[in-house]
N, C-alpha and C positions, 0 to 999 in steps of 0.2 A: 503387446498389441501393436500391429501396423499401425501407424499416423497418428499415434500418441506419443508425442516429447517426453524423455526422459531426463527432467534437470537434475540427477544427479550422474548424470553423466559428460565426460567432456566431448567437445565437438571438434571433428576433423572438417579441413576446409581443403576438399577435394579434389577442388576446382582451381585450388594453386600451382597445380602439378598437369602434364599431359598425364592422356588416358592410355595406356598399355595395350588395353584390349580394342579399343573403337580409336583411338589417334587423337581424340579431342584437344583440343589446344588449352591450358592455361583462359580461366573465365570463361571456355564454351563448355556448353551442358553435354553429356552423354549421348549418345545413338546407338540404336539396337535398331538391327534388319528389320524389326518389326512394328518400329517405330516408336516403343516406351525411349522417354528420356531419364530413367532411374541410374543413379550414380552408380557406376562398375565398382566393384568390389579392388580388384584388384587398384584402381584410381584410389580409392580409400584406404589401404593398405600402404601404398607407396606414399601419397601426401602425408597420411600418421611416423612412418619411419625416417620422413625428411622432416620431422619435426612442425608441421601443420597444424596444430591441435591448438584448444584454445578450452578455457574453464568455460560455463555457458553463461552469458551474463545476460540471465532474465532476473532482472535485480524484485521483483514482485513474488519471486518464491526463496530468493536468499534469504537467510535467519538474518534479525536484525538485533537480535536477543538471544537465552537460550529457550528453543523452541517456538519463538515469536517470527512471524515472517507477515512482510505488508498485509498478505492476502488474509492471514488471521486480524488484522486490525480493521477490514471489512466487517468482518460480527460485529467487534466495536461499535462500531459506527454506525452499524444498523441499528443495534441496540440505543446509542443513543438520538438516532431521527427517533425510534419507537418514543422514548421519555419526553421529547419533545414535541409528541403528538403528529410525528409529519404524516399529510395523506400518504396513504399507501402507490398511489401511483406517481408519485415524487419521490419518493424511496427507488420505486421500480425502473423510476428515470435517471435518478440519481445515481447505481450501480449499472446503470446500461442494458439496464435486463426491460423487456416487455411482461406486461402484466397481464393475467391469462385470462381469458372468460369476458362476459360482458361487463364488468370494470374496466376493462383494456379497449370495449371498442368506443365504450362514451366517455370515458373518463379523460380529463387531455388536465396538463401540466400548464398554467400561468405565470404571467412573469409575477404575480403578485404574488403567487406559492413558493417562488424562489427566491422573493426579495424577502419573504417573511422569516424563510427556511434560515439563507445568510445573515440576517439579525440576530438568529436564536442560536445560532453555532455563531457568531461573531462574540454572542456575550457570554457564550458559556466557555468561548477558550480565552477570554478577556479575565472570567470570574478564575480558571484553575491557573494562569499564571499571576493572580494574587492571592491565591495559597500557593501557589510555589514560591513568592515573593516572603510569604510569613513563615515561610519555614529557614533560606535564605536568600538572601539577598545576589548571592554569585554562586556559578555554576563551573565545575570540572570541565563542563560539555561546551564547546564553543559558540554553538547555535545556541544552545539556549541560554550561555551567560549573557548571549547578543541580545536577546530577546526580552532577557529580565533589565537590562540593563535598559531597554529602549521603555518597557513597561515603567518602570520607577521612574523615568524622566517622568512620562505622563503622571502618573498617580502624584508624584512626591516625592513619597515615603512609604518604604514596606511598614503593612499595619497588620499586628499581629490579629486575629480576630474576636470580639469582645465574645469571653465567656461570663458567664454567669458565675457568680462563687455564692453556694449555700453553706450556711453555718453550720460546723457538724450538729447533729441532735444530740439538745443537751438534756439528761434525768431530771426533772426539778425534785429536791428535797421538799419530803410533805412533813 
């Protein structure tokens, strides 16, 4: 489809090069008689073969995992405003999306919906990096050995978290 980006594809930068067909200089855009400015083919041929090309670096659809890429950690995170009760048009504000129907025309966002919001996502990423502190203490990962490390200054001490221990069930002899 026209005018949908293909990030599994790499990018020529066209515009490094003159244009063969229309004479465009290196950073001017294309001319057509008829007045489109769309990148000559041939421009895009020539920059590719002088070695122009580039991987696309929209880092929001790179995998960051296998099969994980940011814009899958959106669900995530929807999912968890849902567990945290958030209004629905602070979710809607919060991804950049507008909210449809007459929710969206009276409904409006406070700064006390968003001070309450950063509370509850403050303590919940507070709460999983002391499980990640009781499971250990340092990290492979450089950011987050940073992170645990800066976490255990505050806390202490990793504390592992108290389970319960029941007795097995025992027969009693009658």
């Amino acid at each position: 489809m026209r005018g949908i980006p293909r990030y599994d594809q790499p990018v020529v930068d066209a515009r490094a090069v003159d244009c063969p067909r229309c004479s465009a200089l290196p950073d001017e855009p294309c001319e057509s008689p008829g007045g489109g400015r769309d990148t000559h083919k041939p421009r895009i041929a020539s920059a590719s073969s002088a070695g122009y090309v580039r991987e696309l670096e929209l880092a929001s659809w790179l995998p960051v995992g296998n099969d994980l890429t940011p814009h899958k950690l959106r669900h995530s995170h929807r999912v968890w405003l849902d567990e945290l009760g958030t209004p629905a048009i602070l979710a809607h504000d919060r991804f950049g999306h507008s909210m449809p129907g007459i929710g969206g025309t009276y409904a409006h966002v406070s700064a006390l919906m968003r001070e309450e919001l950063r509370a509850r996502l403050q303590e919940r990423w507070e709460t999983t990096l002391d499980e990640r502190l009781a499971i250990s203490p340092t990290s492979p990962v450089p950011i987050l050995n940073e992170l645990l490390a800066a976490r255990l200054k505050k806390v202490g001490r990793a504390r592992l978290p108290i389970v319960s221990q029941h007795p097995a069930s025992t027969v009693m002899a009658s």
